[in-house]
C-alpha positions, 0 to 999 in steps of 0.5 A: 500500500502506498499512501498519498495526501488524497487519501488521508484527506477522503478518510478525513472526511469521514470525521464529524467535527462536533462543533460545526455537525461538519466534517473536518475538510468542510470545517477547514480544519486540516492544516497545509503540511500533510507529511508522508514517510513511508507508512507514517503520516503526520499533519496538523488539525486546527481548532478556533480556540485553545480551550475547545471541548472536542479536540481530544475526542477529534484528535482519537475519531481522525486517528480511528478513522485512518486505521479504519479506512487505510489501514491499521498498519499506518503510523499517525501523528497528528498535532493540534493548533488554534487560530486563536494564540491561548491567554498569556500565563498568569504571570504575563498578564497585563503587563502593560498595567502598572498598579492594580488596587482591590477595594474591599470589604469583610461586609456588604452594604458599606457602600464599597462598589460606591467607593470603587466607582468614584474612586476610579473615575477620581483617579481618571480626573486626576490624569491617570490612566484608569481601568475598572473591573467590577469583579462581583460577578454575584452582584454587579453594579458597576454598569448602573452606576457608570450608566451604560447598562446597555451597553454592548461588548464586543470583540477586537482580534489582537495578535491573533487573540479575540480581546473584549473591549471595555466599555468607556466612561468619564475616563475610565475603561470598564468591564462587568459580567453585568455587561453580559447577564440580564439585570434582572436574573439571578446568576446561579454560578458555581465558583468554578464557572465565575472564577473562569467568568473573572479570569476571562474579563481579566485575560481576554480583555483589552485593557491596555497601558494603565496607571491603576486598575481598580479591583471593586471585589465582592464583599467578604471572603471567597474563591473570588478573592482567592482567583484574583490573588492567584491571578494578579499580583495587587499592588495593595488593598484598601478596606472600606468600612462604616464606623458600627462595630458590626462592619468594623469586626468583618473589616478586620477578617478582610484585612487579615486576609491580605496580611495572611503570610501565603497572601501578603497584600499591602494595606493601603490604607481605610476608608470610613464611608458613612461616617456622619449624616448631614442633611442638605438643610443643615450642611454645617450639621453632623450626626454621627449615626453609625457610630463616630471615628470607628475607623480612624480607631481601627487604623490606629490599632492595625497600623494603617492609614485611614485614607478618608472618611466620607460623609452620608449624603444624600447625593452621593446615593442618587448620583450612583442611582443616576449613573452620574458618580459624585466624583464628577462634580468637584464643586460638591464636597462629596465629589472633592472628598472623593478627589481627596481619596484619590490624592491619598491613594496615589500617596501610599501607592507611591510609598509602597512601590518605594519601600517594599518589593513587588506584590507576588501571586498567591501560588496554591 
């Protein structure tokens, strides 16, 4: 028996490519480089993607076929492509990114993703190069809040690699598994699909050259938390807590997580957000409702810098409602606290990458 390209190609035909209900010659998947060395045939099969789920079951039904309609005494090898390059590993991810800041919380309702939104476009104000990923993949808010809640996501090919593009606003880029879920069902996820939801909004997304991106993470600790830390090396973290013993007890456990010896993520600093009512009537008034320097306390105890506290007001809540953040408007003294915020993470920022050494992955 004598073996020619044609008939490697006729037995291709006989494999169904279960992606396309195709065969492999209709689905173009066979490469240009079929090589024969007596009875050993070897040539490349294409796939669109790395991770594709039939490539295995592929490679064995190309290998059965040939020994089914040539011969068994053929020789295969057949080597595998993709047209899309795989995701960098996670040590070169985003190099183009120079700090990358989680704001935190150990609970939720202190208003954290309230605080990442202003912060990031407060930061964008200041002439940074800003990004934000809303990485509460349970509980996106970021699209509300930045009003493009309609906005759709596409995909730009990038040397050789489908990248989604991030959505801009007032400055910042913006990536939320908002953009992709509706609004008002729920995301029944396990933690493996929305570890691998996050990774994709990371990894596969444009996000080109930035001064900060910023982390908005869901509240607590959780596989999230631990597929950012595995995924980035953070720069640091800021905690953000109300002044009330409840939410200062869960503040602690959330900077005891990036303190832990296997994390060692640098505490920024403390936000104390909520830390005193004044109604517009009375702007010179401050009622201490959720408890008065609660905060200002803890940092001193942790040994860590509070880096502002943020009055509750009314405007804040209804410029989030809004899509229009206080930040945006300097002429509030909402909108320059959150100016003042930003001043004071580019400090400490700043002091960190000149006192300690860069942050490195969490390495299970």
């Amino acid at each position: 028996m004598q073996l020619y390209p044609n008939l490697i190609k006729e037995a291709l035909e006989k494999v169904t490519y279960a992606g396309t209900k195709k065969n492999l010659i209709e689905s173009n998947m066979l490469a240009d480089d079929i090589r024969i060395d007596g009875m050993k045939v070897t040539f490349t099969l294409v796939f669109d993607k790395p991770t594709d789920p039939f490539m295995k079951s592929t490679v064995k039904a190309t290998e059965a076929a040939i020994h089914y309609y040539i011969g068994k005494e053929v020789e295969v090898e057949i080597k595998t492509e993709t047209r899309q390059k795989a995701r960098p590993q996670a040590e070169k991810l985003l190099p183009e990114v120079k700090n990358i800041v989680a704001v935190s919380s150990g609970k939720g309702g202190v208003g954290k993703s309230t605080i990442a939104s202003n912060l990031a476009i407060a930061l964008s104000r200041l002439g940074y190069r800003v990004g934000l990923l809303d990485a509460d993949i349970f509980g996106p808010s970021a699209p509300k809040m930045f009003n493009v809640e309609g906005a759709r996501v596409f995909a730009e090919e990038v040397d050789g690699r489908n990248l989604i593009v991030p959505v801009e606003k007032y400055g910042v880029k913006l990536l939320s598994i908002g953009f992709f879920v509706n609004p008002e069902t729920a995301t029944l996820w396990r933690g493996g699909m929305a570890s691998n939801a996050l990774k994709q909004l990371i990894g596969d997304a444009k996000w080109g050259e930035l001064d900060y991106l910023i982390l908005d993470t869901p509240p607590g600790t959780s596989d999230i938390h631990l597929t950012l830390l595995q995924t980035l090396a953070i720069t640091g973290a800021v905690i953000v807590s109300t002044p009330q013993q409840v939410a200062l007890a869960d503040a602690i456990k959330g900077i005891d997580m990036y303190r832990n010896e296997k994390v060692n993520v640098p505490i920024l600093g403390l936000i104390e957000n909520m830390a005193w009512f004044t109604p517009k009537e009375l702007p010179d008034n401050r009622y201490y409702i959720f408890g008065k320097e609660g905060c200002r306390q803890l940092a001193e105890r942790m040994n860590v810098p509070l880096l502002a506290q943020i009055p509750l007001v009314q405007g804040i809540c209804e410029d989030g409602d809004n899509g229009t953040p206080a930040a945006l408007d300097n002429e509030k003294s909402s909108g320059m606290a959150f100016l003042a915020l930003a001043q004071s993470v580019v400090t400490q920022v700043n002091r960190r990458n000149r006192n300690q050494a860069p942050t490195k992955r969490v390495k299970v």
